[in-house]
Structures are given as structure tokens and as C-alpha cells.
SEPAVO-377501 format. One record per residue (C-alpha): residue number from 1; residue in one letter; x, y, z. Coordinates in Angstrom, 3 decimals. Layout:
BEGIN
[site NUM, "A", [X, Y, Z]]
...
END
This chain:
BEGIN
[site 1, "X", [48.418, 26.291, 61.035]]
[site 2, "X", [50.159, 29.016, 62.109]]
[site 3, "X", [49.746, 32.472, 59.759]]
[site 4, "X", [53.299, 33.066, 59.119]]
[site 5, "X", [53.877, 29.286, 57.642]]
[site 6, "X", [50.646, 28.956, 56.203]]
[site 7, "X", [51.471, 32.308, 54.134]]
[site 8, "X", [55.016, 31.437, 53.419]]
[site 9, "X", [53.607, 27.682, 51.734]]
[site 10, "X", [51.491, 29.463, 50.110]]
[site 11, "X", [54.091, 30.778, 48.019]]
[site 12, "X", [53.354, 34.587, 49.313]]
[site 13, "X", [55.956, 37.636, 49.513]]
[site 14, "X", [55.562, 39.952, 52.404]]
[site 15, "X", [56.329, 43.435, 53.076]]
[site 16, "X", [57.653, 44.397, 56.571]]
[site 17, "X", [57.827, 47.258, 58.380]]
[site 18, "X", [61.284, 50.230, 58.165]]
[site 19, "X", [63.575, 51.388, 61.303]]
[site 20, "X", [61.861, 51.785, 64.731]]
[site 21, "X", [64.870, 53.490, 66.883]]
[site 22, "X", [65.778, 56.214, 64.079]]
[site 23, "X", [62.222, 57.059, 63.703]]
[site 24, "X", [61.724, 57.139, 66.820]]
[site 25, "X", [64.554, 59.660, 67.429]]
[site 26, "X", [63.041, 62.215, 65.053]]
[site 27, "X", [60.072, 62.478, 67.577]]
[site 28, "X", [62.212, 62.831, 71.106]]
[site 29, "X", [63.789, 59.651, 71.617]]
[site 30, "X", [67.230, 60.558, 72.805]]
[site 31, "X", [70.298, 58.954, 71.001]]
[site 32, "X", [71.114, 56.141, 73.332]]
[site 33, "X", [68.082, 56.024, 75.406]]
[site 34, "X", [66.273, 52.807, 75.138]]
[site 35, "X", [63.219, 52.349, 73.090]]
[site 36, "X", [61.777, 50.044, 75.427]]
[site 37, "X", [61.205, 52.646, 77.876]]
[site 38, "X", [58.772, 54.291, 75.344]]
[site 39, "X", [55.633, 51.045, 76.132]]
[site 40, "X", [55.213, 52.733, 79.598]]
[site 41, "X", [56.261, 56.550, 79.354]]
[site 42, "X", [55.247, 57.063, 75.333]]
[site 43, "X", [53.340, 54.435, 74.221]]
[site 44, "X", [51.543, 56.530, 71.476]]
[site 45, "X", [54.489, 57.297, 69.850]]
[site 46, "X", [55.384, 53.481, 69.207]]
[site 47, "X", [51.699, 53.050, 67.707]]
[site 48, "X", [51.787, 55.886, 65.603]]
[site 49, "X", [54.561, 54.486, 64.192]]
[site 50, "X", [53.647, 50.896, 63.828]]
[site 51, "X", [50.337, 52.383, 62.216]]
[site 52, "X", [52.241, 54.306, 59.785]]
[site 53, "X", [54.307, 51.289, 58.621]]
[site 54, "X", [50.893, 49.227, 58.351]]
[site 55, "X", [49.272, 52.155, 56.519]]
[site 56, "X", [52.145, 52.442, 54.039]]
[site 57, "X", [51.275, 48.710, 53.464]]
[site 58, "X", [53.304, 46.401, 55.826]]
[site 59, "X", [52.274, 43.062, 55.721]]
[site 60, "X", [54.293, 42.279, 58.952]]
[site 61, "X", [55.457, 44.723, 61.980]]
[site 62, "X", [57.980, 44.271, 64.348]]
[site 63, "X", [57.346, 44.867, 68.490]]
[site 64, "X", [59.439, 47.595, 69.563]]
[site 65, "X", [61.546, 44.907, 72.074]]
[site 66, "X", [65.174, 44.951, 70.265]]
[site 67, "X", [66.772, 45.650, 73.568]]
[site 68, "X", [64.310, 43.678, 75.482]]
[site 69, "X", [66.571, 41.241, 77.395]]
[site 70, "X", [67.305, 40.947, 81.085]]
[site 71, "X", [71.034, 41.213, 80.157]]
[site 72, "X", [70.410, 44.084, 77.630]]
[site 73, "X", [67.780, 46.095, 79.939]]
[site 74, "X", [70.527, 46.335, 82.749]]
[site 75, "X", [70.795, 50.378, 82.762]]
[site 76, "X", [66.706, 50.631, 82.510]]
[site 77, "X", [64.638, 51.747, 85.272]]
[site 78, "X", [62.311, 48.742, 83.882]]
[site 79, "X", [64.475, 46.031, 84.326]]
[site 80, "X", [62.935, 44.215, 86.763]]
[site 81, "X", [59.806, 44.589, 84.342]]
[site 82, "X", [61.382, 42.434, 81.039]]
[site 83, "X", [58.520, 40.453, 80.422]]
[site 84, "X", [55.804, 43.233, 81.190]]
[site 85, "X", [57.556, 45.260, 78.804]]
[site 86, "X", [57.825, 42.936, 76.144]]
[site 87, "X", [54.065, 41.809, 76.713]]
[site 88, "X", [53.162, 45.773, 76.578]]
[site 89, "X", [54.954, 46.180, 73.354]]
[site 90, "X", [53.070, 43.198, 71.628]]
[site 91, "X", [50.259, 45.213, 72.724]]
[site 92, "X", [50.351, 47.952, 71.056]]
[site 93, "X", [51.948, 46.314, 67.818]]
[site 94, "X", [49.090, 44.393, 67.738]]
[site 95, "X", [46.583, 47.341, 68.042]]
[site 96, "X", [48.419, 48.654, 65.251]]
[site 97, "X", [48.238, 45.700, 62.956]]
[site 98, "X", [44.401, 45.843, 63.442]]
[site 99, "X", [44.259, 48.685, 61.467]]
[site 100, "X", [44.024, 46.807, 58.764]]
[site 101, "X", [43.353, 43.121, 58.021]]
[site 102, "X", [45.827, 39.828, 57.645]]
[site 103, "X", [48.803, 42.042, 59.417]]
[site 104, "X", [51.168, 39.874, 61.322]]
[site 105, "X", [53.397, 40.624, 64.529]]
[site 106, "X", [56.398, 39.859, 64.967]]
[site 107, "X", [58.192, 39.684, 68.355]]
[site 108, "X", [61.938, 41.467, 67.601]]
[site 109, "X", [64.856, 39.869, 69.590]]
[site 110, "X", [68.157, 41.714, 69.472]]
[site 111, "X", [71.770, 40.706, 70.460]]
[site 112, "X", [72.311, 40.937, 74.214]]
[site 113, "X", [75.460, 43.572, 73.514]]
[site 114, "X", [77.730, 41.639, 75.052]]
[site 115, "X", [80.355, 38.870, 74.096]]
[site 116, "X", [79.876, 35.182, 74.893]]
[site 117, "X", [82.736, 32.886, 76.251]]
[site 118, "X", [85.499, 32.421, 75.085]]
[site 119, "X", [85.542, 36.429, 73.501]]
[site 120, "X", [83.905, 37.575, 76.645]]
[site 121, "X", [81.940, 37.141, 79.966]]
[site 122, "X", [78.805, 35.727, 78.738]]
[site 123, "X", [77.995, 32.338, 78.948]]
[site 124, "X", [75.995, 30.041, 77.091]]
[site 125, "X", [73.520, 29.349, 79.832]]
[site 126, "X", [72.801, 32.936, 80.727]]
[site 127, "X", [72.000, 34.257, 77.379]]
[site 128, "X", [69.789, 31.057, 76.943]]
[site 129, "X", [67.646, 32.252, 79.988]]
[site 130, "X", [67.277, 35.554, 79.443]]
[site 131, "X", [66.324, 34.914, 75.083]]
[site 132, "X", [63.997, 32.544, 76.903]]
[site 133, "X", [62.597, 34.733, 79.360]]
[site 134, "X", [61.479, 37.208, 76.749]]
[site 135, "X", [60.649, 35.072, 74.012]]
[site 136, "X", [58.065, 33.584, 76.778]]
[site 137, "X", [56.839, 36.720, 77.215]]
[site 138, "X", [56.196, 38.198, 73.494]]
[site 139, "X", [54.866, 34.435, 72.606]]
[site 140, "X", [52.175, 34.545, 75.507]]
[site 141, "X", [51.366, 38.164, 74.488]]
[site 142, "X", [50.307, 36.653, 71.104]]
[site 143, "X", [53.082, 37.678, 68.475]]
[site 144, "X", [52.788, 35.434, 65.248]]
[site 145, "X", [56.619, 34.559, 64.712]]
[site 146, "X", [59.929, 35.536, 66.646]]
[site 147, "X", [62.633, 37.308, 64.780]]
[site 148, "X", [66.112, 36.964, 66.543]]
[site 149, "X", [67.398, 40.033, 64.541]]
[site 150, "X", [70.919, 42.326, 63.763]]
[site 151, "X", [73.088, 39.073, 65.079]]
[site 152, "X", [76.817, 39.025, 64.723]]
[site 153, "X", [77.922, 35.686, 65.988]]
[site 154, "X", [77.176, 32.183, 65.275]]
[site 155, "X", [77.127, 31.239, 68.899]]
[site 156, "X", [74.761, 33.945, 70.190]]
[site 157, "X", [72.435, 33.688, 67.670]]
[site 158, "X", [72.539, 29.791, 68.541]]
[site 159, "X", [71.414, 30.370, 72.523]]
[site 160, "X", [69.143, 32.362, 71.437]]
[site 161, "X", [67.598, 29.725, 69.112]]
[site 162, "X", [67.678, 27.667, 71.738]]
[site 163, "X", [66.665, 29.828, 74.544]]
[site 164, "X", [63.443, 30.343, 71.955]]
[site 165, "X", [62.875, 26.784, 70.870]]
[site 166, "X", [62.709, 26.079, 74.615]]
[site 167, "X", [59.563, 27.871, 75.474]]
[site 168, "X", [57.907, 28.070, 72.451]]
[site 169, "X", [56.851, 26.735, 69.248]]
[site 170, "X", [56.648, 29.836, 67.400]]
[site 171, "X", [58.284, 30.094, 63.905]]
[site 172, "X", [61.731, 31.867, 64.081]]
[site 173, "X", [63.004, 34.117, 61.823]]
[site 174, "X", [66.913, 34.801, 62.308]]
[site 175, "X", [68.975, 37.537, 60.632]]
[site 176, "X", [72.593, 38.534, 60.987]]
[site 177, "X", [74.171, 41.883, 60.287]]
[site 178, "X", [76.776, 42.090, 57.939]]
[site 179, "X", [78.747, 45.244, 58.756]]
[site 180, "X", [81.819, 44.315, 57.208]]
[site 181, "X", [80.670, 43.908, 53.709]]
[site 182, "X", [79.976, 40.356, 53.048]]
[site 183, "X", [81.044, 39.560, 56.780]]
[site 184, "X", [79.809, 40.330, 60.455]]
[site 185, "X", [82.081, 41.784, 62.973]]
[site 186, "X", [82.536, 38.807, 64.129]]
[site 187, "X", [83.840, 37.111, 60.818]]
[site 188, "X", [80.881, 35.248, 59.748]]
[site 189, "X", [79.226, 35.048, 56.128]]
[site 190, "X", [75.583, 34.145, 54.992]]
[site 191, "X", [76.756, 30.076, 54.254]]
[site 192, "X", [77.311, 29.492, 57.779]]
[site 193, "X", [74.194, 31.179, 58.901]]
[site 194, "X", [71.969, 29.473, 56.377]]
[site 195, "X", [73.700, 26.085, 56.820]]
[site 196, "X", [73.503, 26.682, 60.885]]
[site 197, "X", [70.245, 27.751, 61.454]]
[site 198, "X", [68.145, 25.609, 58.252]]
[site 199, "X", [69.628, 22.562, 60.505]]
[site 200, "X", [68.508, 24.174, 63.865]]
[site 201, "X", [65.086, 24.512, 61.810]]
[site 202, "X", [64.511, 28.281, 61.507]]
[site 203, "X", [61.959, 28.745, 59.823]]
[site 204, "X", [63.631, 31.654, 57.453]]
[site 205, "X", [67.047, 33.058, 57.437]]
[site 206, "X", [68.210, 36.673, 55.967]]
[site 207, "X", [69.852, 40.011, 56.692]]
[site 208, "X", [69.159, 43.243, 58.370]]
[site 209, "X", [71.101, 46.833, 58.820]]
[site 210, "X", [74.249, 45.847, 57.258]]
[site 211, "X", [76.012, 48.250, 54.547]]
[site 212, "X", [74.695, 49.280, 51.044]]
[site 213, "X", [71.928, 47.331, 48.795]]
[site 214, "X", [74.396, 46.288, 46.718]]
[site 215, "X", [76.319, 44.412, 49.478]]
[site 216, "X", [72.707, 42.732, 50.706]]
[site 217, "X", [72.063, 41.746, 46.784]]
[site 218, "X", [75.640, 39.534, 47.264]]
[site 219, "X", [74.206, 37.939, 50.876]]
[site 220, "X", [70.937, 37.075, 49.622]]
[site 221, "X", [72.606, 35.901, 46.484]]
[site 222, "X", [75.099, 34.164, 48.945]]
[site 223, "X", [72.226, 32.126, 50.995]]
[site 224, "X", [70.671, 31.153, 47.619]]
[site 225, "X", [73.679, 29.598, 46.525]]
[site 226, "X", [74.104, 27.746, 49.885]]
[site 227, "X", [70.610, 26.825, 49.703]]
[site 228, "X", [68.516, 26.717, 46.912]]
[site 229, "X", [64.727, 27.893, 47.985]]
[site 230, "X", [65.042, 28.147, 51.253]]
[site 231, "X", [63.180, 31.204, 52.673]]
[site 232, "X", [65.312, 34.617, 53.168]]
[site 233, "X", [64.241, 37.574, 54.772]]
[site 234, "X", [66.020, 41.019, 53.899]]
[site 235, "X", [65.748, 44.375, 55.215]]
[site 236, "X", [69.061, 46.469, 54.310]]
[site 237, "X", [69.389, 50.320, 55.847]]
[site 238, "X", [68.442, 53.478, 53.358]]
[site 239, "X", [72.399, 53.595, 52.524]]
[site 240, "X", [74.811, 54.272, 54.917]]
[site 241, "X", [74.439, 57.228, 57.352]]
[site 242, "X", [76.580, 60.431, 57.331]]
[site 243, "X", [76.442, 63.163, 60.174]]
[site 244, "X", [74.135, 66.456, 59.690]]
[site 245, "X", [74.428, 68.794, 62.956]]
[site 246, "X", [74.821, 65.577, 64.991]]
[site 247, "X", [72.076, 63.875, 63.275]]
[site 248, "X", [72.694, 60.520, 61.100]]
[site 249, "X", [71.093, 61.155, 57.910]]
[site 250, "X", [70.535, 58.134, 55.690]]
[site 251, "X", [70.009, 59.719, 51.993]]
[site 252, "X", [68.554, 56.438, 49.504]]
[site 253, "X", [64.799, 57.386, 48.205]]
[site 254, "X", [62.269, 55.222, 48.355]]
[site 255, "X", [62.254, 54.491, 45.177]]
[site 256, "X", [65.965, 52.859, 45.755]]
[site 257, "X", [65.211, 51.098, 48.299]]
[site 258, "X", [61.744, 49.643, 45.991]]
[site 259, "X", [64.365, 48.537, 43.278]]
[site 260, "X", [66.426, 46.899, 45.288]]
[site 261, "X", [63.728, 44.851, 47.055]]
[site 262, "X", [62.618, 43.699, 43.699]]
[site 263, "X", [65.946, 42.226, 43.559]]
[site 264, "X", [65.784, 40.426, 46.098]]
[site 265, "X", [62.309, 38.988, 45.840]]
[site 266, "X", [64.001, 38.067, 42.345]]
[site 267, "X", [66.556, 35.753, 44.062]]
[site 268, "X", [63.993, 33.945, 46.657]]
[site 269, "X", [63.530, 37.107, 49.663]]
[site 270, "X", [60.071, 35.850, 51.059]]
[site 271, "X", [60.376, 39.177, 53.305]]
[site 272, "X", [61.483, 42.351, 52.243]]
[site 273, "X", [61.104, 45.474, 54.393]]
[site 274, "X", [63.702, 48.259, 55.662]]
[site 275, "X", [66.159, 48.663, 58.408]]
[site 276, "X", [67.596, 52.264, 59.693]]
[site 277, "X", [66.803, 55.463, 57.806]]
[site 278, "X", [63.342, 53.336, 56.448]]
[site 279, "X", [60.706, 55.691, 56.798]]
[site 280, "X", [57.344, 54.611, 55.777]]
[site 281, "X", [57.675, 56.265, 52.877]]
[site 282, "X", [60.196, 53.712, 52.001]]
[site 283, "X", [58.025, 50.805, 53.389]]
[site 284, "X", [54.927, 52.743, 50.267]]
[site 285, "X", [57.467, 52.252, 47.734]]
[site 286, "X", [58.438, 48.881, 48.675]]
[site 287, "X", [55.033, 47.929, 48.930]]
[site 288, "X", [53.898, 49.326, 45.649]]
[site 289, "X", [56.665, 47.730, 43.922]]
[site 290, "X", [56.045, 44.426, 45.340]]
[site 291, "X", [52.616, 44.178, 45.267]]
[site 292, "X", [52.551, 45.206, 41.248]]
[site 293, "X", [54.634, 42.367, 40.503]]
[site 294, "X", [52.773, 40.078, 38.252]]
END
């Protein structure tokens, strides 16, 4: 049986990793350059910081492939390269989860950053190919589950499914964004997702980035209601940023962000880990917390 599933029926709670572009941007990363570029030019900067999330006691890391789509990967000077740099970043994510034993991989999928038909150009079948195209990639480069991540929209986060389900039989993890409280940009709220997607089969649902903790208690709270037990994943941002000399600075402590995971794991989070601002100090205090529990 796959590890991800046979962990998950075995009733475990796992701790994944913090934020990969704002840590990344404290050691050079440019705002607005792609992290992608990093497997090839600085590839020891992504495994430092995948080993420092496993060392601060991640159960699961995430590939450093957010923007890893044909469609996304437009302005790179890799994109003619997708699945060589989505295969690279599995590579090193899974050097970093040997550092220590029973850490899974999992292969990060991000919203295209455009808008599909009728809201904009983007068509069903196009997204579909190029989710496809990298979920091939990450799945052949031996990732344990996919997570189609930070989604807005219903129908995106559908062709992606899709596009995944096609070439792979991978468990999928899919998590929306809620940057309008209780609601994505695009209007939606946690029933529809969990309703959606539990009927597509995903094998978890949740919520990443988002707003405060307080607004990610209410969403997990709000898939629970629409469906008792089912597997949630949640990793919120260290509060919201503010701007320091150009910088965002995200200001929770990571003892914060450990209470508020609690909370979740309370109402049925199966996952817990951080989203931007989530140093691994955050991903220690998460980790202690969880792991005390009784």
C-alpha cells in the first residue's frame, strides 16, 4: 500500500513542512523570480531548506515545483525543461527526506495563474495537459502523494484533478486558499471543496496560505461539518504580512502557530504544517506540540 494511505488508516497525524518561496527569499531569491529556477542554478539552497524542515521534525516535505507548469513556467529560461525540472526537484526533496527515516515527499502543484473559460483564456483541455504533464513527471521521479495546492476555483482545481488522475494513481491531496476570509477570490467556501473533490476521490482535502488562524479554525471547522471524518490537511501563513524596508514580515511565534495546529488536529486535520512566514522554527513547535499529544 502506498505510505501516505497506509499512514493516514492507520489513524496517524503528520507534520509538514513551512513556506518554501519566503524562505527562500531571505537567502537571494529575488521577489518574483521563480523558485523553480533554483533545481539547476541553486540547488543547495532548496536542500538546505528541505533538510531544515525535516530536522525540525517534518513528517512530510513538499518539492519546490509550485510554479512548475508549462503554462505557469512561460517567462522561465527552463520552460522547455517542465518535466526535468520537476523530476530534479523530487530529487533533491527526496535526498532531504533521507535524512531521517519514514519522511514522505510530496509533489506540490500550484494554480496555473491564469483564468479558465468563461472568466478568462484558459481552457479546460489545456490546463488538463499541462497538470498532467507535470504530475507525470514528479510521479515517475518517485514523490509519495500529489498536492494540488493554494487553489482558488472549483474548476481549476477540477482539471487539475483530472489532468492528475489521468497519469497517475498517486494519492491527491487538494487545498484551496481562502483569501477572503471564509471565501476564495473566486467566491468559493470549504463545503463545495470538500463535497467536490471527496466525490472526485481526493484522498484529503484542506487549506493553505489564506488569512489568520482564526479564519483556518472556521474552514477546517467548515469541512468537518460538511463531512464528518473525512481527512483535512491545514497549513495557514504565520499571520498576515506587513511591509519592513520592502520586506513582508509575518510576526506569529512558533508557539502560535503550535496552538493553533492543536486545534486543528482537535477537529480531524490529519496534516498540519505552515504556509508563508513558516520558518522551521515554526515547523519545531508544531512538531513538539503534536507529537506530545497523548
Amino acid at each position: 500500500m502506498n505510505q501516505f494511505l497506509k499512514r493516514m488508516q492507520a489513524g496517524q497525524v503528520l507534520v509538514a513542512d513551512g513556506a518554501t518561496g519566503t524562505n527562500l527569499q531571505k537567502v537571494g531569491l529575488k521577489p518574483g523570480s521563480p523558485p523553480e529556477d533554483l533545481v539547476f542554478e541553486h540547488p543547495e539552497l532548496i536542500l538546505e531548506l528541505e533538510r531544515a524542515f525535516v530536522e525540525a521534525g517534518s513528517d512530510l516535505i513538499l518539492t519546490c515545483t509550485f510554479g512548475a507548469t508549462r503554462l505557469r513556467m512561460k517567462g522561465s529560461q527552463y520552460a522547455e525543461r517542465v518535466p526535468e525540472v520537476n523530476a530534479r526537484a523530487a530529487e533533491l526533496a527526496r535526498k532531504a527526506a533521507s535524512a531521517r527515516s519514514g519522511v514522505l515527499v510530496a509533489g506540490s502543484i500550484g494554480p496555473t495563474g491564469q483564468l479558465m473559460k468563461p472568466f478568462g483564456p484558459l481552457t479546460t483541455a489545456e490546463a488538463e495537459e499541462a497538470f498532467a504533464e507535470q504530475a507525470k513527471a514528479l510521479a515517475e521521479a518517485g514523490v509519495d502523494l500529489l498536492v494540488i495546492e493554494t487553489q482558488f476555483a472549483i474548476e481549476e482545481a477540477s482539471a487539475a484533478f483530472q489532468g492528475l488522475h489521468r497519469v497517475t494513481d498517486l494519492p491527491i491531496v487538494v487545498s484551496f486558499s481562502y483569501d477572503r476570509g471564509l471565501r476564495t477570490m473566486m467566491g468559493v467556501n470549504p463545503t463545495e471543496v470538500v463535497q467536490k473533490f471527496q466525490e472526485m476521490g481526493a484522498a484529503m482535502v484542506g487549506a493553505n496560505c489564506g488569512t489568520t488562524l482564526e479564519n483556518m479554525e472556521k474552514i477546517v471547522q467548515g469541512y468537518v461539518s460538511a463531512a464528518p471524518g473525512y481527512p483535512l490537511w491545514a497549513k495557514p501563513n504565520a499571520g498576515l504580512p506587513h511591509t519592513v524596508d520592502g520586506t513582508a514580515v509575518y510576526d506569529l511565534s512558533p508557539d502560535q502557530m503550535a496552538s493553533a495546529a492543536l486545534k486543528y488536529v482537535e477537529l480531524g486535520a490529519r496534516v498540519v504544517g505552515g504556509c508563508c512566514g513558516s520558518m522551521p522554527e515554526h515547523i519545531a513547535a508544531i512538531a513538539k506540540a503534536v507529537k506530545a499529544r497523548p
